[in-house]
Each structure stands twice: as structure tokens, then as C-alpha cells.
BALUMFI-66702 format. One record per residue (C-alpha): y, x negated, z negated; residue in three letters; residue number from 1. Coordinates in steps of 0.2 Angstrom, whole numbers. Each point is the difference from the previous one (the first is absolute). Example, Ala and Ser with C-alpha at 12.3 -4.5 7.8 and 13.67 -1.06 7.14 Angstrom:
2
r Y=-22&X=-62&Z=-39&type=ALA&seq=1 $
r Y=17&X=-6&Z=3&type=SER&seq=2 $
END
This chain:
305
r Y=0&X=0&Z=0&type=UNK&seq=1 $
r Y=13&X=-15&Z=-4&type=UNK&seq=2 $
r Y=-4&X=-8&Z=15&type=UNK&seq=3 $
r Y=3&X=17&Z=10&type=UNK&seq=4 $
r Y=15&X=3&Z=-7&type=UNK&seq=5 $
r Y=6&X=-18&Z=3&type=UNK&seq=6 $
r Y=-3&X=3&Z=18&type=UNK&seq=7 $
r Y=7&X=16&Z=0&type=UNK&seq=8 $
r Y=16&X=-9&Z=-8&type=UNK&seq=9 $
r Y=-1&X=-15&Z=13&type=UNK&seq=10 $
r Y=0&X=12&Z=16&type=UNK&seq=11 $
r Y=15&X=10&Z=-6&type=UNK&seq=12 $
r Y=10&X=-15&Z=-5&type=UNK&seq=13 $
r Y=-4&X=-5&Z=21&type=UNK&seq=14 $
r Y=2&X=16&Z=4&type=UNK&seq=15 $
r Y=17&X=0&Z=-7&type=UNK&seq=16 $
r Y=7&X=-16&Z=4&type=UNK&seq=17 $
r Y=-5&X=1&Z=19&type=UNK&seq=18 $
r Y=7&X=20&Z=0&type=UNK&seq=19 $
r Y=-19&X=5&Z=7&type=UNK&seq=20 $
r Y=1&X=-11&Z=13&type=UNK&seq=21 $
r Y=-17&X=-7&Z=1&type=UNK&seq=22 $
r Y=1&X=-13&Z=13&type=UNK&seq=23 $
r Y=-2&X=-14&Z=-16&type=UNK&seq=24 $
r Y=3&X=-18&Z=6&type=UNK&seq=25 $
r Y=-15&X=-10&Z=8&type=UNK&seq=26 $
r Y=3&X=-12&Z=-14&type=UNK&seq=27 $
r Y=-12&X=12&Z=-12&type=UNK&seq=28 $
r Y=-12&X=0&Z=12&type=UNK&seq=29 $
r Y=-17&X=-10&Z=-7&type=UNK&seq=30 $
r Y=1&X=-15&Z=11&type=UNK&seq=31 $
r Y=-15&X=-4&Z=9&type=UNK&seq=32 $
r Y=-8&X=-13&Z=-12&type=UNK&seq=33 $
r Y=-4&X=12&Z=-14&type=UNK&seq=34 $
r Y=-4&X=15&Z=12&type=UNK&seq=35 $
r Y=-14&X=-11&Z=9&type=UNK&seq=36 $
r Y=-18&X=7&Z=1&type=UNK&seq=37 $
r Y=-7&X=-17&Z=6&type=UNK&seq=38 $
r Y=-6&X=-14&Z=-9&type=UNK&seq=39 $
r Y=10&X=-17&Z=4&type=UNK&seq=40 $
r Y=3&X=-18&Z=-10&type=UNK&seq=41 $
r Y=20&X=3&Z=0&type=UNK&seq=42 $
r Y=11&X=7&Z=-8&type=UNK&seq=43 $
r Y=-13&X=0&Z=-16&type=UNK&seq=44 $
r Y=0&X=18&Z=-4&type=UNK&seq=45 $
r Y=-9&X=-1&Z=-19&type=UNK&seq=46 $
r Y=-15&X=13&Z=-6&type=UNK&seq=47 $
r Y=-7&X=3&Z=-16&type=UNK&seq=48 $
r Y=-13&X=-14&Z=-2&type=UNK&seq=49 $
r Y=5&X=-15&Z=9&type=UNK&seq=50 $
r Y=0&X=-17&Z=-4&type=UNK&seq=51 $
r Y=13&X=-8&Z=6&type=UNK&seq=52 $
r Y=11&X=-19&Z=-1&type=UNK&seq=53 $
r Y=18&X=3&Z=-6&type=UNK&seq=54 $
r Y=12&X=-13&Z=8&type=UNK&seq=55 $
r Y=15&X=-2&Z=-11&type=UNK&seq=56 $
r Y=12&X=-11&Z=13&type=UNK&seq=57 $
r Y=-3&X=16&Z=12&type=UNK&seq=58 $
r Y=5&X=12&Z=-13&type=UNK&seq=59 $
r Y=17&X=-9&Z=-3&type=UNK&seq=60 $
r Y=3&X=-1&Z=19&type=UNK&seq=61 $
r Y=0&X=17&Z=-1&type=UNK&seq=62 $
r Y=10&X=4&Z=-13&type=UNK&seq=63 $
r Y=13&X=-10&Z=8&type=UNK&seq=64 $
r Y=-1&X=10&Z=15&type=UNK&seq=65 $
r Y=2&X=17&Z=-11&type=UNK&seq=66 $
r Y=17&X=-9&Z=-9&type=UNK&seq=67 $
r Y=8&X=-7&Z=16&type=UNK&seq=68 $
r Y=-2&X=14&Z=10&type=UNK&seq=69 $
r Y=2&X=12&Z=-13&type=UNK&seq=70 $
r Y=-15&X=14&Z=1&type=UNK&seq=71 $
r Y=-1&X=3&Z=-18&type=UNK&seq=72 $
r Y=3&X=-4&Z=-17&type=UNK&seq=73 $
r Y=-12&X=-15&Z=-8&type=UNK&seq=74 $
r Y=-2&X=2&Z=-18&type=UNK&seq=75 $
r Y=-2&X=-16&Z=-5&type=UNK&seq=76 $
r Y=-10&X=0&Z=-15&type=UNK&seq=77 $
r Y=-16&X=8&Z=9&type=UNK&seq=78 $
r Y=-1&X=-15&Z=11&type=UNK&seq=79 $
r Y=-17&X=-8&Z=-7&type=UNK&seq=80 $
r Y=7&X=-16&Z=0&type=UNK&seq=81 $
r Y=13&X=7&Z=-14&type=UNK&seq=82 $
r Y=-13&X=11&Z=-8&type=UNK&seq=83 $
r Y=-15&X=-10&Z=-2&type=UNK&seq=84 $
r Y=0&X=-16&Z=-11&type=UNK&seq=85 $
r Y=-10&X=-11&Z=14&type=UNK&seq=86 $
r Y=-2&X=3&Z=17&type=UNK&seq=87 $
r Y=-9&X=-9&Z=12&type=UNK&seq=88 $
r Y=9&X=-3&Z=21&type=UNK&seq=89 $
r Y=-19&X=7&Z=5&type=UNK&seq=90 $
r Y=-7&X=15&Z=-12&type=UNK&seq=91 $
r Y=-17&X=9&Z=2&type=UNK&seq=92 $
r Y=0&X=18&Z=-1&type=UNK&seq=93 $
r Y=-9&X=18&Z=0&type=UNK&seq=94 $
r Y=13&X=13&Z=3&type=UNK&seq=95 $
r Y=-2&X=14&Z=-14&type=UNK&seq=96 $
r Y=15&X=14&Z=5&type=UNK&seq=97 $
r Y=8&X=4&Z=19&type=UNK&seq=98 $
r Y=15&X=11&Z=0&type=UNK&seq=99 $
r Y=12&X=2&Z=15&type=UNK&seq=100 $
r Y=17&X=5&Z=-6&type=UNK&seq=101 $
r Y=20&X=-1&Z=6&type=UNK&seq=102 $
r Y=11&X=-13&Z=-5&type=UNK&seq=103 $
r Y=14&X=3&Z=-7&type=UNK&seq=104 $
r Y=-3&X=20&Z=3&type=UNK&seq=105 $
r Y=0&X=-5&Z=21&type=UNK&seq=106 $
r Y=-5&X=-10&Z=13&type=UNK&seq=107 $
r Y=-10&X=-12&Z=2&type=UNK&seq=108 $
r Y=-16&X=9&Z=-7&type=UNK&seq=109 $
r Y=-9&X=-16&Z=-13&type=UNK&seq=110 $
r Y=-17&X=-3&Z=-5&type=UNK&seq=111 $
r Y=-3&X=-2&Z=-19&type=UNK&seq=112 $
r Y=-16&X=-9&Z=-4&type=UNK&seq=113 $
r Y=-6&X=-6&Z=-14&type=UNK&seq=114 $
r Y=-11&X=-15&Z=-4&type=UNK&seq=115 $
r Y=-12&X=-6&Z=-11&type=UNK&seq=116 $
r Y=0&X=-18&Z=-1&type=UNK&seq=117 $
r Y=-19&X=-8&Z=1&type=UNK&seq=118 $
r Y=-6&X=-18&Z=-2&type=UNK&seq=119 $
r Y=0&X=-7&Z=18&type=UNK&seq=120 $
r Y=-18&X=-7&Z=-3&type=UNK&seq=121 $
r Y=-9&X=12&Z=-12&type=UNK&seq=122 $
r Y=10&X=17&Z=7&type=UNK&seq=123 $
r Y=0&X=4&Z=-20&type=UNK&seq=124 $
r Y=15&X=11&Z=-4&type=UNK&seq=125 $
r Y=14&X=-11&Z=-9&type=UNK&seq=126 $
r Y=11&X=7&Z=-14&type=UNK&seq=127 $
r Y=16&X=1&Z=14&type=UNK&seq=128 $
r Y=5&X=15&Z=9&type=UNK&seq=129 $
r Y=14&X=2&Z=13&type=UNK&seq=130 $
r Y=10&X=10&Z=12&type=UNK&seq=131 $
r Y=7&X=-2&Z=18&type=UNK&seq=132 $
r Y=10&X=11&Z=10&type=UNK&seq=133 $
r Y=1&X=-4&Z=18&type=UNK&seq=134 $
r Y=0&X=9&Z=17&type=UNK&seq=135 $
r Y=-1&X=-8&Z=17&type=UNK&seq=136 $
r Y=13&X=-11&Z=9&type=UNK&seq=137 $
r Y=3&X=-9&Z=15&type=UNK&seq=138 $
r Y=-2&X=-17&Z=0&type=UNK&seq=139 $
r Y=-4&X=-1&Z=-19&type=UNK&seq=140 $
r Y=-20&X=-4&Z=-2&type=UNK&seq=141 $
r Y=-13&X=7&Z=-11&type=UNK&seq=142 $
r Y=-1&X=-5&Z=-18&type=UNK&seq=143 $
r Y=-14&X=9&Z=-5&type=UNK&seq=144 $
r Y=-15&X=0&Z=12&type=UNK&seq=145 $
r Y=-18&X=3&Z=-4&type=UNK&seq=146 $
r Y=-9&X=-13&Z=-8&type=UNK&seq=147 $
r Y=-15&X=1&Z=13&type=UNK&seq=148 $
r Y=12&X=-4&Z=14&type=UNK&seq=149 $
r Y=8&X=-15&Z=-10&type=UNK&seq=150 $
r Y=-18&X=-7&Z=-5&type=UNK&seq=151 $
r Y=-4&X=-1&Z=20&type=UNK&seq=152 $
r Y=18&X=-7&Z=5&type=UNK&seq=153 $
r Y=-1&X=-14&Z=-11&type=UNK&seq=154 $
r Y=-17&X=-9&Z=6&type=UNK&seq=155 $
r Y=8&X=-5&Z=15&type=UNK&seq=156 $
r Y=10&X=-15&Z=-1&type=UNK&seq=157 $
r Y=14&X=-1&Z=15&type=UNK&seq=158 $
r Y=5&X=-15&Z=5&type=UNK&seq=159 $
r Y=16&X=-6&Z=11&type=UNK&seq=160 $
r Y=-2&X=5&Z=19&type=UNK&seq=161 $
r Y=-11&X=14&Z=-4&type=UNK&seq=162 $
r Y=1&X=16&Z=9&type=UNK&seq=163 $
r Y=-1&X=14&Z=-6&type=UNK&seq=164 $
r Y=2&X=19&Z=3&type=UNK&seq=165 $
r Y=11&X=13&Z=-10&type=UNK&seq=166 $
r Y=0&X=16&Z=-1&type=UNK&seq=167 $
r Y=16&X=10&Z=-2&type=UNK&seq=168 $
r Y=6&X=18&Z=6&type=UNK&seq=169 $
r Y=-16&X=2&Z=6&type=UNK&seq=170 $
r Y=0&X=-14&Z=11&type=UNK&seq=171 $
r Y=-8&X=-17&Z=1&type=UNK&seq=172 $
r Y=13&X=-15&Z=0&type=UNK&seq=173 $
r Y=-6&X=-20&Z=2&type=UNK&seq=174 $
r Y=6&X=-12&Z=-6&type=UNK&seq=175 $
r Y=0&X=-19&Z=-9&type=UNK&seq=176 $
r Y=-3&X=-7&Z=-16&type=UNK&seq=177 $
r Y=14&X=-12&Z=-1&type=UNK&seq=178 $
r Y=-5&X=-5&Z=-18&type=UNK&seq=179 $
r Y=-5&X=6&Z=-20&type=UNK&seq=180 $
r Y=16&X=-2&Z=-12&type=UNK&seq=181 $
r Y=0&X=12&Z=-18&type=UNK&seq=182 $
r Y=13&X=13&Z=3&type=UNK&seq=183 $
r Y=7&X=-3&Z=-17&type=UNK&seq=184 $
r Y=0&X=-16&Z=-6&type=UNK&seq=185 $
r Y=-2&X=8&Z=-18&type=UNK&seq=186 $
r Y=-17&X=5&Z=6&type=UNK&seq=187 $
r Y=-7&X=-13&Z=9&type=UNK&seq=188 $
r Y=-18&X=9&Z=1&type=UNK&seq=189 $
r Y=3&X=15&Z=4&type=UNK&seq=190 $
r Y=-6&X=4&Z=18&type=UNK&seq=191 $
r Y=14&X=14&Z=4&type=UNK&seq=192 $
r Y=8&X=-4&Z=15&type=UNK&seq=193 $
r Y=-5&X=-17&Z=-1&type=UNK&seq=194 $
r Y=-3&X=-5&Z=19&type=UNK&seq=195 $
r Y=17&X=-2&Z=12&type=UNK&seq=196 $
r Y=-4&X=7&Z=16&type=UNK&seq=197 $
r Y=6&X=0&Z=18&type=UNK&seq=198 $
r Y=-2&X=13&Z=9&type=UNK&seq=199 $
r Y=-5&X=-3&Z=20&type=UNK&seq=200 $
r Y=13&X=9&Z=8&type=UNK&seq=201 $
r Y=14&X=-12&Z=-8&type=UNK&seq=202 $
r Y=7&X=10&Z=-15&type=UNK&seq=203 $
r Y=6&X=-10&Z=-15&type=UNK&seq=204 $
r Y=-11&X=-7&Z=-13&type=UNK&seq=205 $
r Y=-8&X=11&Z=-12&type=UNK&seq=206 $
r Y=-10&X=2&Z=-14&type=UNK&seq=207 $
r Y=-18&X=9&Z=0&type=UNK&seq=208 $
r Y=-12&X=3&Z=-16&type=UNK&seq=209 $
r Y=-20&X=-6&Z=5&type=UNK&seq=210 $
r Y=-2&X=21&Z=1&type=UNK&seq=211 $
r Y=11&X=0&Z=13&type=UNK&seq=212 $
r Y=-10&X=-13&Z=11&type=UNK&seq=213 $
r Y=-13&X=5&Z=12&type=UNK&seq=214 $
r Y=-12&X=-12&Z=9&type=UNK&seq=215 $
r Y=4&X=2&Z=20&type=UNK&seq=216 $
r Y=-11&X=10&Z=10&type=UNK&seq=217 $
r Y=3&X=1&Z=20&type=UNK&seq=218 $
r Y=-8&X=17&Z=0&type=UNK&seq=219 $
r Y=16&X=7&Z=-7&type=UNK&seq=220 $
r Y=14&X=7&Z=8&type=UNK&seq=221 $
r Y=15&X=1&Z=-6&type=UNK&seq=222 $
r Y=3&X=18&Z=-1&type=UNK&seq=223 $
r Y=-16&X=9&Z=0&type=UNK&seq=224 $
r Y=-3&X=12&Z=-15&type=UNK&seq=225 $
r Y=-18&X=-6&Z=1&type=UNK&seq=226 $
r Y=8&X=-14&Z=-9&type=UNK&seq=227 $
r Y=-1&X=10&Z=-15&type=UNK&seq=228 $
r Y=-18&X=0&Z=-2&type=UNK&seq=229 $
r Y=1&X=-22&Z=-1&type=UNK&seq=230 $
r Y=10&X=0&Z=-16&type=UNK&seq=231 $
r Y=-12&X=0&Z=-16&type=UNK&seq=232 $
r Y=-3&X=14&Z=-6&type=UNK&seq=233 $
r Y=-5&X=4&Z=-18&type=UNK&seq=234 $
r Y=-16&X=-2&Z=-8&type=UNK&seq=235 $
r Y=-6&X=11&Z=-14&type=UNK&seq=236 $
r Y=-9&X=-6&Z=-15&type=UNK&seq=237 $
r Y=-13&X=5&Z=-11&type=UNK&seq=238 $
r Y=6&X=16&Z=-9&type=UNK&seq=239 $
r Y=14&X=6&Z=11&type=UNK&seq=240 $
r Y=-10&X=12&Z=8&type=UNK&seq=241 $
r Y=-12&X=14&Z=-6&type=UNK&seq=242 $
r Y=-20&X=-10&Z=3&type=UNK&seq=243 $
r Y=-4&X=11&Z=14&type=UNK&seq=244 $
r Y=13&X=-9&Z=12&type=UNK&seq=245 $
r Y=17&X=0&Z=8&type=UNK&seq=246 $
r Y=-5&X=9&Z=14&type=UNK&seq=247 $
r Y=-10&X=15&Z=-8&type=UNK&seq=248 $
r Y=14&X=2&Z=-15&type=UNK&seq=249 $
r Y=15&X=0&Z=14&type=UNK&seq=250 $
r Y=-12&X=13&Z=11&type=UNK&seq=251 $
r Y=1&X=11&Z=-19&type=UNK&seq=252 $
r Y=20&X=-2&Z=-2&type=UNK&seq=253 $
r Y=3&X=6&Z=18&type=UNK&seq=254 $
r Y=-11&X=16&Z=-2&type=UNK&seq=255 $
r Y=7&X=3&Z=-16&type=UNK&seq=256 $
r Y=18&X=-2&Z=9&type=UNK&seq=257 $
r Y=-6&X=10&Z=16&type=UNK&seq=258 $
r Y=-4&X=16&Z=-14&type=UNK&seq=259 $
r Y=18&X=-3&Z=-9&type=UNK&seq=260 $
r Y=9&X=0&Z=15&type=UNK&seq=261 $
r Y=-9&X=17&Z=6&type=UNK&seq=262 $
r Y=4&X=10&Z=-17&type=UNK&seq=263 $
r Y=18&X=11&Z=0&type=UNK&seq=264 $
r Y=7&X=-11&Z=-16&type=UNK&seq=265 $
r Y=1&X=-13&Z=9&type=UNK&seq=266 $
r Y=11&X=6&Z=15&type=UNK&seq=267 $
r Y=17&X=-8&Z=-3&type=UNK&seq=268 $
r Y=-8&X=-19&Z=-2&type=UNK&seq=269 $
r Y=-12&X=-2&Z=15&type=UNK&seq=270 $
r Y=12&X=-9&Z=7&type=UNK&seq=271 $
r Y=18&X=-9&Z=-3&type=UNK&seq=272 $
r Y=9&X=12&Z=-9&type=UNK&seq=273 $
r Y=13&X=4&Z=16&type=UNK&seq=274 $
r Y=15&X=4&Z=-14&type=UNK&seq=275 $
r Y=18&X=-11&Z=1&type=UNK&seq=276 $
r Y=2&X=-2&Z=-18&type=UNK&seq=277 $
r Y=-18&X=-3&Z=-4&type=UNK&seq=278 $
r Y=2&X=-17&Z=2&type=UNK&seq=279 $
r Y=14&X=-4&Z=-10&type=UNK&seq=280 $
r Y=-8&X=9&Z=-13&type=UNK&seq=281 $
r Y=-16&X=-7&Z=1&type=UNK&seq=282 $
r Y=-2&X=-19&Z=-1&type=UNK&seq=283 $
r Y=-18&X=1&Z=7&type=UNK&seq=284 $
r Y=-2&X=12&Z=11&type=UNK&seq=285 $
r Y=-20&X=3&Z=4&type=UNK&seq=286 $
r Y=-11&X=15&Z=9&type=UNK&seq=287 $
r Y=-16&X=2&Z=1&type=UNK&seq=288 $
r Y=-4&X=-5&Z=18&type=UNK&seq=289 $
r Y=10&X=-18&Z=-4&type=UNK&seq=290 $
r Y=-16&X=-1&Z=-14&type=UNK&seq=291 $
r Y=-11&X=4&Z=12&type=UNK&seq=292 $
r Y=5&X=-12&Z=14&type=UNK&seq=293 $
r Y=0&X=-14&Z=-13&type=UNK&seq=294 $
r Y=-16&X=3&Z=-6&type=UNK&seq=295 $
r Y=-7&X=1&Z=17&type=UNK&seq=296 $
r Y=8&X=-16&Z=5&type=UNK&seq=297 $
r Y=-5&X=-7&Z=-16&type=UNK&seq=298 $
r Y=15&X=-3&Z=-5&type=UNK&seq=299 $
r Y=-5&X=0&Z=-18&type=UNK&seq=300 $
r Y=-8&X=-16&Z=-7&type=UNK&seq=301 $
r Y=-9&X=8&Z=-14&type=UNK&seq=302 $
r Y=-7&X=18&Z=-5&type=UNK&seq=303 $
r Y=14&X=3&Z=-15&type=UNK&seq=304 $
r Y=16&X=-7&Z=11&type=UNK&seq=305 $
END
């Protein structure tokens, strides 16, 4: 009933400030990132469950992004560099709570996860929790990413005048490995965008993390969605899904969605809610079809995300 009644109390306050004119701004609309129903490497989108490696020079590049172009207010004294005691450039992680939410009461919709730091070796909970709030940006690079992804990355040992493939915007870009320097001489080891890159088609010198970094394959073209299918796609482990198997449990979820969408109540949320002030009410607007689609393109990576 509260949250009714919050809603209610939202849309009249849009109602009233726009006179009724629905045509809301495209800024409220979910961007693309958090609406997706396939599964990709990047932007890291978190679920409920996943083990992750928390880069703390990447969380401070963004944070300077918010500040200097102004997005929203950073408060300070969340910042798990200013709330914990200790804090490693390089933290293991499971991801305990996922909420979407406005900043600053508008644009841009954030991610709040929070984490559960882990012993990198044993995977054993530590006594530290934090919280991040981030959303996707151009040109600033993923600080969390999952664990399993990391783990594969780092084997491979790049060396100067390696070639290499990239993957950005759905695309495949080559380039060189011009050599390995720490990105922050205050954390010599950490791997985060430890290589400088040149790209083939002349661009500036760059910086890549090793997740970044793809062997070269001549069978790939540059701009073929097929490409998709070459990145590394997630691996379950034991436990994550019921024992009778992926395929047969996501087979039971799309029935059970196939019956749900087929019952009168659930009329008005088969599909994106086609109302202007819905999402500027709604921080994470979702239907049932959207569910359907994700778990059909296995889009989830375990059975409780």
C-alpha cells in the first residue's frame, strides 16, 4: 500500500509539473545497457550470486567522471576507501544486494550493489562489507567484472608487439601491445589497465585491462554479430543450478512464464509498460516478456539471479 501510494504521489507530481503533457524527456528512458536481454562481458551488469574482482583505481576514475561532469552528488563517506579501515587496489567479492535506483531523484538511472568481501584464495567470507553505486559510461572501464572472466584473462601473459583483438560496441578492433606499466604507481600489482595499447588503425596510445585482450583469430570479421558468440561466456558451477540441469530447469521457467503471461492479471506487464511517466517513476522498469527473453537467451547465470 506505501509503495502504491508513493507511485500514485510520484505520477501526480509529473503530472503536474509537465501540465499532462506526457511526452517526458528521452533522458528517463532505461538506456540500453540495463534493458538488455542478452548476456555480454561489458558493461558488467551484477546478479545475486556472483563472484566478482573489485578494481579500486577503476572506481575512482569514475568517480572523477561523475564530479567533473557533474551527473550527481558523491557522498563522500560511502566511498569504501573512506568507509572501510583497509582496502585492497584488487578485492574479491560475491555480490549480496542489486538495486537499480535514480540519482539524485533523476537521470542517470545507478546500480547499487553490494559486496561481500572474500579471501581471494580460500573464497571464505571476510568480516568487510561494501557498497558501490555506478552505472555505465563511455570511455570509463569496468571495475567490477566477474571473477571467472578475470581468472581466464590473467593466464595470458602479453608481451610488446603482440596483437591482439578488442572487442567494443559490438565490434572487433586490433591492435598492439606496446608494453605492461601499473596504471598507478601506488599499486604496482594490480593488473587493471596495466598494458598500453596501440590500436592498428593509428589512434593514440591507450590503456587495456588483460580482460580486454583477445587472442587474434582471421575467421573474424570485424562487424559480424556472430562475433558475439567468440567472447567467453559464463560458466556455472556446482550449486548454481537445480541438479537436474540448465537446460531442463530453464525449459520449467519458460512454461511457467508461458502460463503467467496467458492469465487476465497479468495483462498490463506482458510487455514494456507503454505509459510516459512510467519511467520516471520507475527506476527499473521490467515485464514479463523481458523475463522471458532473458531466460531463454540465458541471460541469467544462475537459478536465484
Amino acid at each position: 500500500k506505501k509503495r502504491r501510494e508513493q507511485v500514485k504521489t510520484k505520477k501526480e507530481e509529473f503530472e503536474n509539473k509537465h501540465e499532462l503533457e506526457l511526452n517526458y524527456s528521452s533522458d528517463f528512458k532505461p538506456p540500453d545497457w540495463l534493458t538488455r536481454i542478452l548476456a555480454k562481458c561489458s558493461p558488467y551488469i551484477p546478479q545475486i550470486g556472483d563472484t566478482v574482482m573489485y578494481f579500486i583505481q577503476g572506481h575512482e576514475l569514475y568517480i572523477n567522471e561523475v564530479k567533473d561532469k557533474k551527473m550527481y552528488e558523491i557522498d563522500e563517506k560511502t566511498l569504501p576507501w573512506n568507509k572501510c579501515e583497509s582496502i585492497d587496489a584488487v578485492e574479491c567479492a560475491t555480490v549480496i544486494g542489486v538495486s537499480i535506483s535514480f540519482s539524485d531523484k533523476q537521470p542517470p538511472r545507478v546500480i547499487n550493489v553490494r559486496l561481500q568481501l572474500l579471501n581471494p584464495d580460500t573464497l571464505e567470507a571476510t568480516s568487510k562489507r561494501i557498497s558501490v553505486k555506478f552505472h555505465d559510461i563511455d570511455g570509463i572501464a569496468d571495475f567490477i567484472i566477474l571473477k571467472q572472466y578475470y581468472d581466464q584473462a590473467v593466464q595470458r601473459e602479453w608481451k610488446t608487439g603482440d596483437n591482439f583483438r578488442c572487442f567494443i560496441d559490438d565490434t572487433w578492433w586490433p591492435g598492439t601491445i606496446v608494453k605492461r606499466e601499473a596504471f598507478d604507481p601506488r599499486h604496482e600489482n594490480s593488473p587493471f589497465q596495466c598494458y598500453i595499447i596501440r590500436w592498428d588503425n593509428g589512434e593514440n596510445e591507450e590503456r587495456l585491462s588483460p580482460w580486454d585482450i583477445f587472442e587474434c583469430d582471421d575467421s573474424l570479421s570485424e562487424s559480424s554479430e556472430s562475433n558475439l558468440t567468440k567472447m567467453p561466456s559464463y560458466q556455472p558451477v556446482a550449486d548454481e543450478w537445480p541438479s537436474h540441469g540448465i537446460n531442463d530447469e530453464r525449459e520449467r521457467l519458460l512454461n511457467g512464464f508461458d502460463t503467467l503471461i496467458q492469465m487476465d492479471i497479468t495483462v498490463q506487464f506482458r510487455a514494456p509498460v507503454q505509459l510516459a511517466w512510467y519511467p520516471v517513476v520507475i527506476a527499473y522498469p521490467i515485464d514479463l516478456g523481458t523475463i522471458r527473453e532473458r531466460i531463454s537467451n540465458g541471460y541469467y547465470r544462475r537459478s536465484n539471479a
